[in-house]
N, C-alpha and C positions, 0 to 999 in steps of 0.2 A: 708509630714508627720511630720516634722519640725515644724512646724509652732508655736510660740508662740502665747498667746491671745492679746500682741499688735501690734501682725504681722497682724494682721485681722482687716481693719477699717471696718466695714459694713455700717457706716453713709456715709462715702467719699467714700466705692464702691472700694477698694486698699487693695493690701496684699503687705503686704513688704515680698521678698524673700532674706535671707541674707544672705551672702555665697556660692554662687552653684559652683557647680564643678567647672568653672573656676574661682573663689573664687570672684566675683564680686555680689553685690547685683542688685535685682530688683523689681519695681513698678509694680503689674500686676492690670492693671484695672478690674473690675467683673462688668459682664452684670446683669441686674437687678434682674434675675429671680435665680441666682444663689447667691446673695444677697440674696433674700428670702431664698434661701434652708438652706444657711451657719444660716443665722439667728436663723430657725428653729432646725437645728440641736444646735446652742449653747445654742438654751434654754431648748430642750429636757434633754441635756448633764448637764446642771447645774442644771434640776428638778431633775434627776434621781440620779446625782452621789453628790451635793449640794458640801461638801466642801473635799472630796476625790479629785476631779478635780486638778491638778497642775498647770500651769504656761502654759501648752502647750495646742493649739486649738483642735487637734483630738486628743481622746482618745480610750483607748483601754476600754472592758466592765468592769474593776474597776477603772477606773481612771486614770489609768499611761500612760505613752508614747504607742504609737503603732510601735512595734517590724516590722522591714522588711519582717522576715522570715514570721509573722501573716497576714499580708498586703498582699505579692504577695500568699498565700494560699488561701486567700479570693478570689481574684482577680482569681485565677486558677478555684476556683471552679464555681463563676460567669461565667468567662467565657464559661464555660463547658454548664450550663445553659441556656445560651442566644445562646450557637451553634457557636459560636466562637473560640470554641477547641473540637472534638471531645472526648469524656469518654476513657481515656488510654493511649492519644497521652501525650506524653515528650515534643512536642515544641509547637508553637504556638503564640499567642499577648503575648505582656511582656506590664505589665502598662507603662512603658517608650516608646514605641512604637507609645501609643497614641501624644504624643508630637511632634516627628517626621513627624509623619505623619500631624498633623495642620501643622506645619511647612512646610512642600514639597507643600500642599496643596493652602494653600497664594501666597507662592510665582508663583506657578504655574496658579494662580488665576491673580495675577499681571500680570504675563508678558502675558498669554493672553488677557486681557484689554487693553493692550498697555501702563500699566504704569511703571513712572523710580522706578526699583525695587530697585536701590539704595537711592535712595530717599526716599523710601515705606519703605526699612529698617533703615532709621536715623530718620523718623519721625514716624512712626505708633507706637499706645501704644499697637498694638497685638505683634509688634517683641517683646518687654521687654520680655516675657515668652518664645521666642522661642528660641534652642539652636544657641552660638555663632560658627562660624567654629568648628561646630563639625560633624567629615565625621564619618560615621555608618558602620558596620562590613562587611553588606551586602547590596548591592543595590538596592533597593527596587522596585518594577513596577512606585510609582510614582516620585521617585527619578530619574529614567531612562529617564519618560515624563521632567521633569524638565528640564535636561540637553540637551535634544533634545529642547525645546522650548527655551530654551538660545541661542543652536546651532542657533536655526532660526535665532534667533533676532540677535547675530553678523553677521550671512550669511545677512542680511538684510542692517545693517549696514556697510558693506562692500562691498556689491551688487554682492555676489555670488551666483549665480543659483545652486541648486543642480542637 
């Protein structure tokens, strides 16, 4: 939501993320077709709002920043839409959610493959975007697979039978 407009290369396919929670910056590569979208939406953004526009990539419908509290309403109500939250329910996806979950999902993706996930996490440009040691409130169903497919692989690596 951050994002300035030289946080967004769309020629080189890279968003520079600066500062995130653990106050480090990062390169996130973008697959093609999301390149396209961004694209589209920056020129939508610069025909409709022309020099309203600030300094920052997404905006809100006059121009300025896009407020959190506007963001995750949106987000509430889409959800609601696509049947991802039921109409009335208090809890449900949180857009942060989505992240975590790519996250659990990789890595659970790796170690069923059989590759060094440590490896996967020093070199792949998909970890740049995924959170660093950060443990979540509650543990998820694939969080849980995660951790049992780790189990494996040390039980394996130590040649314990269950």
């Amino acid at each position: 939501m951050g994002l300035e407009r030289d946080d967004v290369d769309l020629d080189a396919g890279v968003l520079t993320v600066r500062l995130t929670k653990l106050g480090k910056s990062r390169l996130v590569p973008l697959h093609p077709t999301t390149r396209t979208a961004l694209r589209d939406y920056a020129h939508r953004r610069d025909a409709m709002l022309g020099s309203r526009c600030g300094s920052t990539f997404f905006v809100a419908e006059q121009g300025g920043r896009l407020l959190h509290q506007y963001v995750h309403r949106v987000f509430w109500r889409l959800s609601r839409e696509v049947g991802l939250r039921r109409p009335g329910d208090r809890t449900g996806p949180r857009v942060h959610d989505f992240r975590h979950r790519f996250a659990i999902q990789t890595l659970l993706d790796w170690y069923r493959k059989g590759k060094d996930v440590e490896q996967q996490l020093q070199c792949s440009p998909l970890t740049s975007a995924t959170p660093a040691c950060v443990i979540p409130t509650g543990i998820s169903r694939p969080a849980t697979e995660l951790m049992e497919e780790a189990a494996r692989r040390l039980d394996r690596r130590w040649e314990v039978t269950p």
